[in-house]
N, C-alpha and C positions, 0 to 999 in steps of 0.2 A: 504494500500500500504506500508505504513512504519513498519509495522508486518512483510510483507514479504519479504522486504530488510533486515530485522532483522534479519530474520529466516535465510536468504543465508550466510548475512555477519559474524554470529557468526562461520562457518565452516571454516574463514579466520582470524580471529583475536580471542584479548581478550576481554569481553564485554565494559571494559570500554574504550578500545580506538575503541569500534566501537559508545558508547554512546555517547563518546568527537564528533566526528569524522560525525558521522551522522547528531546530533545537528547543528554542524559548518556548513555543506552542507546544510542543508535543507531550502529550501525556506523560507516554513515558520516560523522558527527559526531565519533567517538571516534579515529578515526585521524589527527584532528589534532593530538591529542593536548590539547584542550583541554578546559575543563569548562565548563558554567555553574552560575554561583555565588547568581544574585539574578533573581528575575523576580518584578517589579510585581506586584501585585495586576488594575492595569488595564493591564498585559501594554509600558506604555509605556517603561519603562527594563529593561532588562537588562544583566547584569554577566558576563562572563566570566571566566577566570584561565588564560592558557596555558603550565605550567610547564617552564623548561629542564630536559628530561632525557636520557637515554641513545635516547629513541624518535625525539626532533627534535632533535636537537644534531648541527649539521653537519660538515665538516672543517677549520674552524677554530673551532670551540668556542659557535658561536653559536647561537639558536635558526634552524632552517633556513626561509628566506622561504617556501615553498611550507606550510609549519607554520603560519605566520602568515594566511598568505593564508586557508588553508582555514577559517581557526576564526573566520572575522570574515566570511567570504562571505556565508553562509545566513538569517544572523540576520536583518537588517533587512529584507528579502524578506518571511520568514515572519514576522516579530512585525506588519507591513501585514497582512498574511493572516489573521490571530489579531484586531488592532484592527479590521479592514471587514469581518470576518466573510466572507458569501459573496455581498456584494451588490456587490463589484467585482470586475475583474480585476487581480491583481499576478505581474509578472513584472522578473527580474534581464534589466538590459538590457545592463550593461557594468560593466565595473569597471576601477579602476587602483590599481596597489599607486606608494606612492615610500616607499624607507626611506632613514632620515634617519641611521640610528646601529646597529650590531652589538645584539642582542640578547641578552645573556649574564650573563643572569637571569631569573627567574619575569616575567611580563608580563601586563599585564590592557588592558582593552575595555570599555568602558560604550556602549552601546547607546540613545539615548533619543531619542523624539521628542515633541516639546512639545506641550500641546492647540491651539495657534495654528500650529503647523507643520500638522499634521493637518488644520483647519479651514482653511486656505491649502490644501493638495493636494485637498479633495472640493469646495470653491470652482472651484478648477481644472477639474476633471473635470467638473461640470455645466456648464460654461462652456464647456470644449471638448472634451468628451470623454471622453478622453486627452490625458495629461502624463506629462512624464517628468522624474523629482524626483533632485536631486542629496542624499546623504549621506556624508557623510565621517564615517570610524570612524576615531578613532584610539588603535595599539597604546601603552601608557605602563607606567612605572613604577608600584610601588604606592601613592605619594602624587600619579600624576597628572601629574608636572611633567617627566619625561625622556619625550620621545616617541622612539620607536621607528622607529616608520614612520606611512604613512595610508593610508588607503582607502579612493577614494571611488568610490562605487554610482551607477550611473544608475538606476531603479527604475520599471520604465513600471506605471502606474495607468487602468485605463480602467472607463468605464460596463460594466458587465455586457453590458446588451443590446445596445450602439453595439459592442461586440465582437464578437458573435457572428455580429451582422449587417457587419461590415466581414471576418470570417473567411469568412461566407457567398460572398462576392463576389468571394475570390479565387479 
């Protein structure tokens, strides 16, 4: 479903204020309780903000890891999907949370992949395929310097058709 609101609403807008914008509506984005704040032009950084309030504040006063987890999952998955457009495959392959410190305050997430990070992962993929690319998101303070917790994404990327044909087989 969210493919195909994609597909209409790029004939309307620019992708990343349909990315900002989508994100922010969408049910299940919004029960994290988080927002997105900033999305690139070229879709490569994004900004989040996940505020402590009475919807994830858990029984001791913090924001509730399951709050955090949710609002940092989806993104890096999808802004691959957004940058390779639909000439690969991207799928979340695993993920691990570690929290380093209580959360009990507003907390943000910057999202970015560099154009040498990118150009390393579709290097990878004509090479072999498929790869599976590590990212670490981490939740901080709003000057960046208190980390929160981390999370980091295994992210499998493969050839389009080396997929289809390796899906065919099984």
């Amino acid at each position: 479903m969210y493919q195909q609101l994609s597909k209409i609403a790029r004939k309307f807008m620019k992708e990343s204020t349909m990315f900002k914008v989508g994100f922010n509506l969408s049910p299940m984005y919004r029960r994290s309780t988080a927002r997105i704040q900033y999305v690139s032009d070229d879709l490569k950084t994004v900004k989040i903000k996940i505020p402590l309030n009475y919807k994830n504040r858990n029984y001791v006063g913090s924001i509730f890891g399951g709050s955090l987890f949710a609002a940092v999952d989806p993104i890096p998955m999808i802004q691959l999907m957004y940058i390779f457009k639909e000439h690969y495959i991207v799928w979340d392959k695993s993920a691990q949370i570690r929290f380093k410190r209580p959360a009990r305050e507003d907390v943000y997430a910057t999202f970015e992949f560099t154009e040498s990070e990118l150009k390393e992962i579709l290097q990878k993929v004509h090479e072999q395929k498929e790869v599976e690319h590590l990212k670490t998101t981490y939740i901080t303070d709003k000057t960046g310097e208190t980390v929160f917790c981390e999370v980091t994404k295994t992210i499998y990327i493969a050839d389009k058709e080396f997929y289809k044909q390796k899906k065919s087989t099984k």
